[in-house]
N, C-alpha and C positions, 0 to 999 in steps of 0.2 A: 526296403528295409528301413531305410532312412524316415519314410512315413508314419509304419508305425510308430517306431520311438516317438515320433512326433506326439504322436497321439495318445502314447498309453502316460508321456509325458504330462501332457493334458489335463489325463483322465486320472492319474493316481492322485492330488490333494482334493480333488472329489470326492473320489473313493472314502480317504482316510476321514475326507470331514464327514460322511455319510457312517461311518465305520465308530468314530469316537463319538458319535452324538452331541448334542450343545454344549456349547460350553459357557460358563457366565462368571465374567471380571469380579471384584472385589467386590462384597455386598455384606449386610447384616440381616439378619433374618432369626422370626423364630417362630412356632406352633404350638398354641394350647388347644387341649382341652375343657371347653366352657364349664364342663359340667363340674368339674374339680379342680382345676386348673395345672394339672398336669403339664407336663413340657413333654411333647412328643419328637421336637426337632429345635436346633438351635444353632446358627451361626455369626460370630460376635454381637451375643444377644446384649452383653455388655458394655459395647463400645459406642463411646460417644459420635452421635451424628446432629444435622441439621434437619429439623421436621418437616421445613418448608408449608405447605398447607393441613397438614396433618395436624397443624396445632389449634385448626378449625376444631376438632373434635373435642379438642380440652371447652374451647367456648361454647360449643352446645354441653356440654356436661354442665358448665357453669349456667346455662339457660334452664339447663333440666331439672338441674338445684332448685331454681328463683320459681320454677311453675312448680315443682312439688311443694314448695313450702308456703307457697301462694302471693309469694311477692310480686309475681306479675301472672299476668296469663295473654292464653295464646292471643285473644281476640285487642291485648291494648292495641291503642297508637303508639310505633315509632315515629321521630321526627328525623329526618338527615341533617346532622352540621354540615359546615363548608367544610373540615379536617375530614368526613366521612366521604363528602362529596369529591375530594380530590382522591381517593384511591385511584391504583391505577388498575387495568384487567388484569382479573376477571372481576367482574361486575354486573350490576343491574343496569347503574347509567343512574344513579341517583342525585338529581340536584338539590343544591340544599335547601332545606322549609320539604321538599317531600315526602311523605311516610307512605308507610307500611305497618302493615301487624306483626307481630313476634313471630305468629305462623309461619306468616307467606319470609320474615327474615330466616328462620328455622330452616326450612323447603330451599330458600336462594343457596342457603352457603352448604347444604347437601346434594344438589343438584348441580348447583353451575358454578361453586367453592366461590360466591360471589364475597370480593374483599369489603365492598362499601354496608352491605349488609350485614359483616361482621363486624364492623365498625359500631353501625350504629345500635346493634344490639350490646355490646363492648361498653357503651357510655351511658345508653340506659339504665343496663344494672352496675358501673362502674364509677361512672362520671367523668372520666377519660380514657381514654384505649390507656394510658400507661397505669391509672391506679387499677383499674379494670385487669394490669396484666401484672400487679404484684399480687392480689387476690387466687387468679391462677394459681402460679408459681404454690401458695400458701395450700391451696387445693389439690394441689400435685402431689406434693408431699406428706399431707395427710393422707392420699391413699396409696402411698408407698411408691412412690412414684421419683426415687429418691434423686435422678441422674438427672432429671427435666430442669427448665428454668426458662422464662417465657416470658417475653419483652414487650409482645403486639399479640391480638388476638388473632391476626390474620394468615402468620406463616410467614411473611415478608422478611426478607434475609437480616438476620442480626445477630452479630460474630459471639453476642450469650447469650444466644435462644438456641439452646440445645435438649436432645433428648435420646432415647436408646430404644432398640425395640423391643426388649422387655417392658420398660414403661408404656411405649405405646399400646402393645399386648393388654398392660395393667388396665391402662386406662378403658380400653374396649370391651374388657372383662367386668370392670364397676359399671358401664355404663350399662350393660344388658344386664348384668342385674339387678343395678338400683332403681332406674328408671325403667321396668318393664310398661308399661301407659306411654312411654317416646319415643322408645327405643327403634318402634317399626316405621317411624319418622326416615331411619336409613333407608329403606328399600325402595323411597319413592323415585321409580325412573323420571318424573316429567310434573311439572306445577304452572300451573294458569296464573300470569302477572298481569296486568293491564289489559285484558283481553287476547293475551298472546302466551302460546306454550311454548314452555323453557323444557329441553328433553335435558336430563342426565347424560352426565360424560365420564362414569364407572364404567366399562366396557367389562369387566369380572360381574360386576353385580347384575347389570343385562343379561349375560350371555352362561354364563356357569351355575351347571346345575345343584338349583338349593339354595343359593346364593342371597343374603340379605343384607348384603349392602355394608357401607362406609365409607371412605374416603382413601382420595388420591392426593398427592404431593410435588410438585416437582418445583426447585431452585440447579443452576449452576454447582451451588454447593451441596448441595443433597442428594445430586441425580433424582432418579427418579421412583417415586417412595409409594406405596399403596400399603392399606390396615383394609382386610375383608373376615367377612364372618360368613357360615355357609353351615347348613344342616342336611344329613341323607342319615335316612334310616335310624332317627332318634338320637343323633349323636354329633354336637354344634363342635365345630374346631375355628381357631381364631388364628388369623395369620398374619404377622408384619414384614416385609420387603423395604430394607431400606437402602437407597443409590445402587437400584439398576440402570445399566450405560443406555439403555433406550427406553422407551415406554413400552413396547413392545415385550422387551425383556422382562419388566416387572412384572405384565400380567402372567409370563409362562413362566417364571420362579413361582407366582403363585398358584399357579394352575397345577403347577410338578409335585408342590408344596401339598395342595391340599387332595389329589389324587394319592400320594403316598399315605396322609394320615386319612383318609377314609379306608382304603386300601390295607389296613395295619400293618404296613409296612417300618413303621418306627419302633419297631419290640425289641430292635436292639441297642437302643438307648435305654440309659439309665434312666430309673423311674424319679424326676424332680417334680417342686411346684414352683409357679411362680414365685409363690411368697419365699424361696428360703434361695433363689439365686442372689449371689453375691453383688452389690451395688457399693455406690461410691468409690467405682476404679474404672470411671468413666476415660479418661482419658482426654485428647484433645480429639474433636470432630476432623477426620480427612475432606478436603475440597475436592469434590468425587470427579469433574467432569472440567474438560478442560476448557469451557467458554467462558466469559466473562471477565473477571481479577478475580483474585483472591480474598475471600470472605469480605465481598460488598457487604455494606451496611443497609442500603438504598438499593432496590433494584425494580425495575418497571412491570414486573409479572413476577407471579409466583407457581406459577404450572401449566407447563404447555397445552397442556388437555384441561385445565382452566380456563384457558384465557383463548379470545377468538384472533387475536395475531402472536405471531415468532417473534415481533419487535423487542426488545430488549435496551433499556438507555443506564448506565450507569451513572446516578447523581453524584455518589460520594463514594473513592476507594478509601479501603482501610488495613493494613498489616496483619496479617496475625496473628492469635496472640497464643502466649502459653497457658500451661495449666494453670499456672500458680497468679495468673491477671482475670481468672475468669469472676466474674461477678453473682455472686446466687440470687440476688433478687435487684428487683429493678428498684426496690425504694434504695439499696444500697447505692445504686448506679447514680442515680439522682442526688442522692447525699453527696458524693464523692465528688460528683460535676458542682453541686453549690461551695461544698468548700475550697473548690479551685479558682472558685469567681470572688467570694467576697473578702476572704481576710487577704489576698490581693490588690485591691482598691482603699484597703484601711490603711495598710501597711506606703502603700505609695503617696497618700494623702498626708502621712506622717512625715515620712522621710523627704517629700518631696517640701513639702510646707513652713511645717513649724521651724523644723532647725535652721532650714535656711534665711527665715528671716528676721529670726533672734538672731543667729551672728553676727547679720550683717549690720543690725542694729547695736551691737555692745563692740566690734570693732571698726566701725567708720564714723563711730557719733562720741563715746566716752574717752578712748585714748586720746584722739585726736583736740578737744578742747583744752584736755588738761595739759598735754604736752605745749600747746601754744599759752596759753597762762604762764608755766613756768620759762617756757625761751622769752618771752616778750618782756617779762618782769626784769630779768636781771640785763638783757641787752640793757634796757633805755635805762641805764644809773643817773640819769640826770634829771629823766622825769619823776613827779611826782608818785605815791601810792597810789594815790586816788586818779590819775590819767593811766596807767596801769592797769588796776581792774577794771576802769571804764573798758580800754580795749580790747582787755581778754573777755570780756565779757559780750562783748561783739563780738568778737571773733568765735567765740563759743555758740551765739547764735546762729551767725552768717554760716558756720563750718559742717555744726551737728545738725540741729533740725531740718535743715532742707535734706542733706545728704540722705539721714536714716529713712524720713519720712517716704522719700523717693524709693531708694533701696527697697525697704519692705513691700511699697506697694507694686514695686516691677517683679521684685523676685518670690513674692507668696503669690500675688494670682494668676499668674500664668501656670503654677504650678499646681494649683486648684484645676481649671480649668484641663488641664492634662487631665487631671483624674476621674473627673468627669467623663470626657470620651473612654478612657480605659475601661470604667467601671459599666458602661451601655454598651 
């Protein structure tokens, strides 16, 4: 008797987890329809997250720009800087003076979400990944894209590069339709580098049928994030997952995700569109997954299915922050850091300098003459006027000049000299 129990012991949180079916933690999600942009499904499509490599997409959008309008095309030369050359994985391995074409950079950050390839596309049409990521941001916004703000091209964690999955929704929606000519740039599983094939590591876009491709994500802070698009039977649906607790996880929220809207299983949602969901009530992003600190700035990978190791090095932690510190653009961020540097170094140059070595000049050189003129005068009533101001007038010399001269030059330039190191 005793056995049994044992056993049905066992066997009954099997049962029950076989009985309830999956189940899946905290996420945000949501599902259009390409064709109109309908929302077919939605879970805090609102709410602020961390894009992690997702914000790859925003940069080939901004590529797809510069080749539509013919500022660059596929076939230039990239050059790699040393700043592109030091990303860390996922990557090509690019050292700097190497290139590549727009293409074959296009092809890296779709296939193998390589960071130094976003880079260096980032600076080409940018001139630095940071002016290159206030231009974004500017890009975002213009397509309604109201909740984003975008710091680095590459997704690398940064406590205001945030985004929601409606926006990212948006974003995948303007891209397939504006850029139809690059759009099928996504689908590519695998691209020829140096004589060697780089395969895709979309595991949805390989294996799910119809599936044309987009991009993966994963930080500490974002979990783990996937934007796919997929067509059956004349009818394209777009789908965001953002911070599933595995990778695993993300691809079967989108698997579930987009079997129900092929399936028209969403007819019991109300009929929205993207365009008229309520934004700007973004909130603050949750730090989804318990490794790491808390909203690193600095982190050594930006997606495990990115990157060819789990190594993880944290350069710099940072606190987090609230709503009301969040910054919307990166030229604001930059402003805010030069004003904290220079009127700092003027202000200490002042106070440290001038005042101090006027005082010390008007009270150890002018009291002090006059005061001995008038003792010395009237002590010596026997000596003459003129042996009198002989000696005060010595003593005037002897007392002030050296005194002040000295003074001033101990006490302003050391205090220069401070300012100096402050100010570098």
């Amino acid at each position: 008797m005793n056995t049994v129990k044992s056993i049905l012991l066992i066997l009954m949180p099997v049962w029950l987890l076989m009985v309830s079916g999956p189940s899946f933690a905290r996420h945000a999600a949501i599902m259009i329809d390409a064709n109109n942009g309908s929302v077919l499904h939605e879970v805090n499509a609102t709410q602020s997250w961390y894009p992690a490599s997702l914000t790859k997409v925003m940069t080939l959008y901004m590529a797809f720009d510069a080749l539509n309008t013919g500022r660059i095309h596929l076939y230039d030369t990239l050059r790699a800087s040393y700043h592109a050359s030091r990303q860390p994985t996922s990557k090509l391995g690019l050292r700097q003076g190497e290139t590549l074409t727009v293409q074959e950079a296009i092809l890296a950050i779709i296939t193998r979400s390589a960071n130094d390839a976003a880079v260096v596309l980032a600076e080409h049409l940018g001139g630095t990944e940071e002016s290159f990521a206030v231009k974004m941001t500017t890009k975002a916004h213009a397509l309604g894209m109201y909740d984003s703000h975008f710091m680095n091209a590459t997704g690398l964690p940064h406590q205001w590069q945030v985004t929601t999955s409606r926006d990212m929704a948006m974003l995948a929606w303007k891209i397939q339709r504006n850029f139809p000519n690059y759009y099928p740039y996504f689908a590519t599983h695998s691209f020829y580098y140096k004589g060697r094939e780089l395969r895709g590591i979309n595991k949805f876009t390989a294996s799910y049928p119809g599936a044309e491709g987009m991009k993966t994500g994963y930080t500490c802070g974002s979990g783990y994030n996937l934007i796919s698009v997929a067509s059956q039977n004349g009818k394209r649906l777009i789908g965001v997952i953002l911070g599933g607790m595995t990778s695993a996880e993300r691809y079967q929220l989108m698997i579930n995700m987009m079997d129900d809207g092929f399936g028209d299983r969403f007819n019991r949602y109300p009929a929205r569109n993207i365009n008229t969901i309520t934004t700007h009530s973004a909130g603050t992003p949750p730090y989804q997954l318990g490794c790491g600190n808390m909203a690193p700035t600095i982190v050594a990978s930006n997606d495990i299915d990115d990157s060819y190791n789990d190594t993880y090095r944290f350069i710099k932690k940072s606190k987090r922050i609230s709503k009301a510190q969040y910054i919307n653009t990166h030229y604001t961020a930059v402003n805010k850091a030069v004003g904290k540097a220079k009127p700092l170094s003027k202000s200490k140059a002042v106070s440290r300098a001038k005042p101090a070595s006027k005082s010390k000049i008007v009270s150890k050189a002018r009291p002090l003459s006059k005061t001995n003129v008038v003792s010395k005068a009237k002590a010596s009533k026997s000596k003459t006027v003129s042996k009198a101001k002989s000696v005060s007038k010595r003593k005037t010399v002897s007392k002030a000049k050296p005194v002040s001269k000295s003074k001033a030059v101990s006490k302003a330039k050391p205090s220069s000299s401070k300012t100096r190191y402050h100010h570098s």
